[in-house]
N, C-alpha and C positions, 0 to 999 in steps of 0.2 A: 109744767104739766100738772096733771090733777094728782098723781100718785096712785090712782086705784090700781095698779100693777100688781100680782101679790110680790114681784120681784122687789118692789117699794117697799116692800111691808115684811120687814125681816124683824124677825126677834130674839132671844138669847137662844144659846145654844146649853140644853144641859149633859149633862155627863148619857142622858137616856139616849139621846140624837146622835151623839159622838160617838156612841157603843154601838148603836146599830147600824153606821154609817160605815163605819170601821169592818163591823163584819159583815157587810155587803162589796167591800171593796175585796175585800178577801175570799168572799167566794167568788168574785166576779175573777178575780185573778188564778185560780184552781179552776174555775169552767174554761178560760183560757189555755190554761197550759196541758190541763188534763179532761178538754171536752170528748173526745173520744169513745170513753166506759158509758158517758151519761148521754150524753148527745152527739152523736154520729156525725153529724153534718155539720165542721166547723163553719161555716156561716150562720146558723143557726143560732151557735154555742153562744159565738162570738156577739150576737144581737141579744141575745137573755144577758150577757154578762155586760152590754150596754146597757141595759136598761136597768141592772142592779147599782152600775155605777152612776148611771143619770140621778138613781135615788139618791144615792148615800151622797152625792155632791148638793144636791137639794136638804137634805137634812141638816149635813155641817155647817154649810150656811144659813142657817136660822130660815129657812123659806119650809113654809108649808107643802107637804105631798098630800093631794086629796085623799082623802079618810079610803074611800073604795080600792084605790090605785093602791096606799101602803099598805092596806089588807091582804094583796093579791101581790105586792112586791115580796111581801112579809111570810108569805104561804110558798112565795113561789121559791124562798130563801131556805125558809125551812126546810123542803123536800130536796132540794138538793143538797143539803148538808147532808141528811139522814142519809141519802145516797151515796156520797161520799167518805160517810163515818165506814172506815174499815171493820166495826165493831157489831 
């Protein structure tokens, strides 16, 4: 086949992909266990904390997340952490 896939087209992974990957898995596992305080409606929870992991497994694997999508994964990571941060 032609390759124009972007699943084709993987590139290295640097320590930036793997950090942010990492702590998307990790909040995606705290919206799991502790969706309750933030989001009410574990099916709900459990679908943001999908789609945190859909990211971070696209990033470790060298595959591109369109720029709009990791804006809004990235935003949507951050507000729940601050949520989260007991502090």
């Amino acid at each position: 086949m032609g390759g124009s896939s972007r699943y084709d087209r993987q590139r290295p992974v640097g320590p930036e992909e793997l950090a942010e990957a990492e702590a998307y898995r990790t909040i995606a596992a705290l919206l799991r266990e502790q969706h309750a305080a933030l989001i009410p409606d574990q099916r709900l929870a459990w679908q943001v904390a999908g789609v945190l992991s859909a990211a971070a497994g696209e990033l470790a694997n060298g595959r591109p997340v369109p720029l709009e999508l990791r804006r809004s994964v990235r935003g949507m990571a951050n507000t729940l952490c601050e949520s989260m941060d007991p502090r």
